[in-house]
C-alpha positions in Angstrom: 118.2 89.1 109.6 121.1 91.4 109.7 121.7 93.8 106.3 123.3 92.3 103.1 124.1 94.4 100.0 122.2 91.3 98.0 119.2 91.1 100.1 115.7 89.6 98.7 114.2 93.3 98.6 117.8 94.6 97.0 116.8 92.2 94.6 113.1 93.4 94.3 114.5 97.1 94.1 117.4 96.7 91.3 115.3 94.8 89.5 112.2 97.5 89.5 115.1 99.9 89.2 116.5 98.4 85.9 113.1 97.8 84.3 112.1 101.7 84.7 115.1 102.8 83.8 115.7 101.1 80.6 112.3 101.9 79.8 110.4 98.4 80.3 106.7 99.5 82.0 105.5 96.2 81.9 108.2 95.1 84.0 108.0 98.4 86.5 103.8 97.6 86.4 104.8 93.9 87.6 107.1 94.8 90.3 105.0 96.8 92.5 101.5 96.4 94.5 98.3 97.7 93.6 98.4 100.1 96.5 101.4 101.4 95.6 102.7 104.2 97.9 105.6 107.0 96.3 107.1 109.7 97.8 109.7 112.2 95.9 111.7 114.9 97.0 114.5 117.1 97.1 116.5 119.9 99.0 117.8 121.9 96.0 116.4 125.1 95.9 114.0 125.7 92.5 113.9 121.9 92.9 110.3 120.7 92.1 108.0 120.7 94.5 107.4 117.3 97.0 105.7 114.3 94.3 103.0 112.0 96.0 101.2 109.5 94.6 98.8 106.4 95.7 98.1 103.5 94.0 99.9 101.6 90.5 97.8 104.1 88.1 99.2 107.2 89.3 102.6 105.8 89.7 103.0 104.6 86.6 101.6 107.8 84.8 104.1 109.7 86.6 107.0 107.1 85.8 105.9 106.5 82.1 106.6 110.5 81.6 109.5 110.6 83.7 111.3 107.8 82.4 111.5 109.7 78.6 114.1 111.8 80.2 116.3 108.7 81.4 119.4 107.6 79.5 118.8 103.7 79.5 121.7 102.3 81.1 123.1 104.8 82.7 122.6 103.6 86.5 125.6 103.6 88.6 125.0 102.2 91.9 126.7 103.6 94.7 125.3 101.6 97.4 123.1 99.2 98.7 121.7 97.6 101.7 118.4 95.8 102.9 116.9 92.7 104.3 113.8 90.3 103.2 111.0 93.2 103.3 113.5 96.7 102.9 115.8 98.2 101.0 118.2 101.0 100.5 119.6 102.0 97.2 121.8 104.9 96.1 123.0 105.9 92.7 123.1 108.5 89.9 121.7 108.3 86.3 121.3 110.7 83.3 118.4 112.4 82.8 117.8 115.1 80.1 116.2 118.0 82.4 115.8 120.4 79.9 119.2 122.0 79.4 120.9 119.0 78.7 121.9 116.2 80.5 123.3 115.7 83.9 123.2 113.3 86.7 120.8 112.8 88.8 121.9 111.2 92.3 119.4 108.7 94.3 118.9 107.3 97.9 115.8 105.4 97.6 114.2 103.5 100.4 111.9 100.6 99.8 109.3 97.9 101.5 108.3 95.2 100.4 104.7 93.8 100.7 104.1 89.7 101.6 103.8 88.7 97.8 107.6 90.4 97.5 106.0 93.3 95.5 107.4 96.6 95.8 104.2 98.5 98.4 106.3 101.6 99.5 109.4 103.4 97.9 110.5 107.1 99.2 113.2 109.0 96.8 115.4 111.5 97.7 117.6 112.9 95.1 119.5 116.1 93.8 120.8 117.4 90.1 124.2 117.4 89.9 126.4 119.2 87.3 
């Protein structure tokens, strides 16, 4: 299948990208697999360190404190590609980091797993000003 901005897994991924980001958990919790697999990072110097995490439980404790310092509705996509199991997203959001707010710019890579959940996603972002 060749890549289409409106893919089934860009689908999956805006979706589970909407939810977190306007604060729904339950929504975020349905969109993903059990076995979850996350993977965060960045290049900015005094960035925070690489974020792993394995399985729903630790995701979503990581995403239910992370998502506090979202602005709900503040997602701009940039991009998007993907076919029926993997996606490609990129976009900024507001996020209070501690000194105020500022955007925080996203390319985020998914896969889907055979029941359409979300079973892989790796982040890559950077703070702007």
């Amino acid at each position: 299948m060749p890549l289409q901005a409106d893919s089934r897994a860009v689908q999956v991924a805006r979706a589970n990208l909407a939810a977190w980001t306007n604060h729904d958990l339950a929504a975020t919790r349905a969109g993903v697999a059990d076995n979850f697999t996350l993977t965060v990072s960045t290049t900015q110097p005094g960035g925070p360190p690489e974020i792993r995490t394995t399985g729903i439980d630790d995701y979503m404790a990581r995403t239910e404190e992370f998502v506090k310092t979202v602005t709900p509705g503040s997602v701009k996509e940039i991009g998007a590609l993907g076919d029926d199991r993997n996606a490609l997203l990129m976009f900024t959001l507001e996020a209070d980091v501690g000194q105020g707010k500022a955007a925080l710019a996203n390319a985020r890579v998914y896969s889907l797993d055979d029941e359409g959940k979300i079973a892989a996603e790796h982040v890559l972002f950077f703070l702007g000003s």
